[in-house]
C-alpha positions as CSV (number, residue, x, y, z in Angstrom):
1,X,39.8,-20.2,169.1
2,X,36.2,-19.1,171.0
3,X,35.5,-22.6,172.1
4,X,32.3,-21.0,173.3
5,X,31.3,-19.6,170.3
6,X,32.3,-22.3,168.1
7,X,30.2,-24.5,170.1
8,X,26.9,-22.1,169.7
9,X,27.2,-21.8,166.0
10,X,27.8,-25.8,166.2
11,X,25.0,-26.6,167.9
12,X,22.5,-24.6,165.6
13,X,24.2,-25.4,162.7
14,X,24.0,-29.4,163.6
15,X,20.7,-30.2,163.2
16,X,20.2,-28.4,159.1
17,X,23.3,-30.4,158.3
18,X,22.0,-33.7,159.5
19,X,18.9,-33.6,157.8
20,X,20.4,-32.2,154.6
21,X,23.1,-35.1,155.0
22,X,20.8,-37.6,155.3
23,X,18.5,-37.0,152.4
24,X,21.6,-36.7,150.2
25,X,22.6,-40.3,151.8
26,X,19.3,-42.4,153.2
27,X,22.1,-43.7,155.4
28,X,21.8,-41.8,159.2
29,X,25.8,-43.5,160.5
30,X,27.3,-41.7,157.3
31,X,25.4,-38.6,157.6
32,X,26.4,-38.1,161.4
33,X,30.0,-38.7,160.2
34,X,29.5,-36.5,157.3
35,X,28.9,-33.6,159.6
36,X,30.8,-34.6,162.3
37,X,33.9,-34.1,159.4
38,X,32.2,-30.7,158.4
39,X,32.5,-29.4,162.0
40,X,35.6,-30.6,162.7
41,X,37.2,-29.1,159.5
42,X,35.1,-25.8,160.7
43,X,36.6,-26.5,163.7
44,X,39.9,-26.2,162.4
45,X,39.5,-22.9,160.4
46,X,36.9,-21.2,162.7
47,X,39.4,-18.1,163.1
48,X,39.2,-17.4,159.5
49,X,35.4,-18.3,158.7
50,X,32.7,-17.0,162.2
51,X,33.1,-13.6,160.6
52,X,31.9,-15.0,157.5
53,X,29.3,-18.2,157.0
54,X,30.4,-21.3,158.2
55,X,27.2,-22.5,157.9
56,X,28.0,-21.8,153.8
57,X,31.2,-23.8,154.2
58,X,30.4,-26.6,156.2
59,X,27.4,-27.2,154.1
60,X,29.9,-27.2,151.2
61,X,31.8,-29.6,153.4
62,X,28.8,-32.1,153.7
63,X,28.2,-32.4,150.1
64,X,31.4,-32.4,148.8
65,X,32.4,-35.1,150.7
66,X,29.0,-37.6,150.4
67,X,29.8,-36.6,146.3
68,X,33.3,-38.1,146.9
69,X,31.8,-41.4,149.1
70,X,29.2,-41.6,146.2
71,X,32.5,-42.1,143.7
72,X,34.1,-44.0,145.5
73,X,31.4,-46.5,146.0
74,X,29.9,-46.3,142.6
75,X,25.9,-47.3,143.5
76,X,23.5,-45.2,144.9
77,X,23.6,-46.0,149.2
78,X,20.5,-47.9,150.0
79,X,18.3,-46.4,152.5
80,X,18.0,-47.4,156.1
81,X,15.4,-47.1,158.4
82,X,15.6,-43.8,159.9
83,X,15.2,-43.6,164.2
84,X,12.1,-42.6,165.1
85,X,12.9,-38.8,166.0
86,X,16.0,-38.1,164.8
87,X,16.0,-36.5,161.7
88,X,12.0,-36.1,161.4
89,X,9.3,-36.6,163.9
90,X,6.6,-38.3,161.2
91,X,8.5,-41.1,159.9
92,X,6.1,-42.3,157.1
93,X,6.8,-39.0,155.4
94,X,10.4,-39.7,156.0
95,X,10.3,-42.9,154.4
96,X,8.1,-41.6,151.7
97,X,10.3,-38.9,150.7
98,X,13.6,-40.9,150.4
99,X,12.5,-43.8,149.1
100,X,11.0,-40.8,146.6
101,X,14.9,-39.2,146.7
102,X,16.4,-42.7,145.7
103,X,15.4,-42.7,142.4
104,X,17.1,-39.5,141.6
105,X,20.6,-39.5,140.2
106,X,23.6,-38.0,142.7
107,X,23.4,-35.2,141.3
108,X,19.7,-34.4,141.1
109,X,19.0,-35.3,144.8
110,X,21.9,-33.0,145.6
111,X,20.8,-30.2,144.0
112,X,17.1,-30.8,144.9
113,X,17.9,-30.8,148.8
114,X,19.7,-27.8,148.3
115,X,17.3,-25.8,146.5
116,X,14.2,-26.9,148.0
117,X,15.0,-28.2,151.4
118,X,17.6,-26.3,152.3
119,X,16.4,-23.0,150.1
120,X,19.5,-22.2,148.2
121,X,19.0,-19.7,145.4
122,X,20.1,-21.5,141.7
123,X,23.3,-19.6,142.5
124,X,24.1,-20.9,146.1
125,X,23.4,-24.3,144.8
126,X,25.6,-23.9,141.8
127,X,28.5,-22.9,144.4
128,X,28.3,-25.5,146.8
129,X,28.2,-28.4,144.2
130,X,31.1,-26.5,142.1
131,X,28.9,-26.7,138.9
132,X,26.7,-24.0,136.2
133,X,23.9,-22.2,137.1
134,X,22.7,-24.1,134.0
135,X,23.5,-27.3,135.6
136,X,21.3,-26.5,138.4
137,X,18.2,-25.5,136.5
138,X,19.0,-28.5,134.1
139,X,19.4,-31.1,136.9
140,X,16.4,-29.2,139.3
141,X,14.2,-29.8,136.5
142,X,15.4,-33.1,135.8
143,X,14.2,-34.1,139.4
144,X,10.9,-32.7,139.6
145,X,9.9,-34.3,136.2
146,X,11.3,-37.3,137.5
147,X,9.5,-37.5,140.7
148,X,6.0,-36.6,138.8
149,X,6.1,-39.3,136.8
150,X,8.2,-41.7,138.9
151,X,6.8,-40.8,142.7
152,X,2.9,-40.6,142.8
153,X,3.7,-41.4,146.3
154,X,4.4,-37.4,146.7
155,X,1.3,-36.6,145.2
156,X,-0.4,-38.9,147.8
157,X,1.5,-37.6,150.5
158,X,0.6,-33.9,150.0
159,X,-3.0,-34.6,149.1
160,X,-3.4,-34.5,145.5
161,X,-4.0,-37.0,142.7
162,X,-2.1,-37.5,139.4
């Protein structure tokens, strides 16, 4: 393996997969071990995937894997306190925005971090979670309602008024 380049594409790939982890889990322990299994299991198979995206795959990885630990524990994770600087440098939008995320379903925070904070096309979203494009769209628009009329927080936080 290129130990060297394994460790470049780690080290910019890192910091996306933490921040998408944590929104997906409010939790900042799980989501460093969430990625810290991505990149090892990237690790494992770099041969095959740094001509390809492994970015693509460990992303997979991440939300595969918080899906299963979401199963397995059958609630939604409760949020806790991010560090100041770790995942975002203005904590009260931090705060705002996953106390915001938390009143999503699984499967509508997952496929809103994907599409519109990570900026997966419907497709690319559809891939990672294994589901329909109509899934997406259905679950996307799901969210947003939800977050109009359940968030006004948001509205707040971006300067607008419901």
């Amino acid at each position: 393996m290129d130990e060297a380049e394994f460790t470049e594409w780690a080290s910019g790939a890192e910091r996306g997969l933490l921040r998408s982890a944590w929104l997906l889990t409010g939790d900042l322990h799980r989501s460093q071990d969430l990625v810290q299994e991505a990149l090892v299991k990237v690790a494992l198979r770099w041969r095959r995937l740094r001509e390809g995206n492994p970015t693509a795959y460990a992303r997979t990885i991440v939300f595969r894997d918080a899906a299963t630990w979401w199963r397995r524990r059958r609630e939604h994770p409760v949020a806790e306190p991010p560090q100041p600087g770790s995942v975002s440098n203005d904590l009260e939008t931090s705060l705002v925005v996953m106390r915001a995320l938390q009143r999503l379903t699984t499967a509508q925070r997952a496929v809103l971090v994907l599409r519109h904070f990570n900026d997966l096309s419907e497709r690319e979203t559809a891939a990672v979670l294994g589901v329909s494009v109509g899934t997406v769209k259905s679950q996307n628009a799901a969210a947003l309602a939800r977050l109009r009329t359940g968030a006004p927080e948001l509205l707040d936080l971006i300067g607008r008024t419901s």
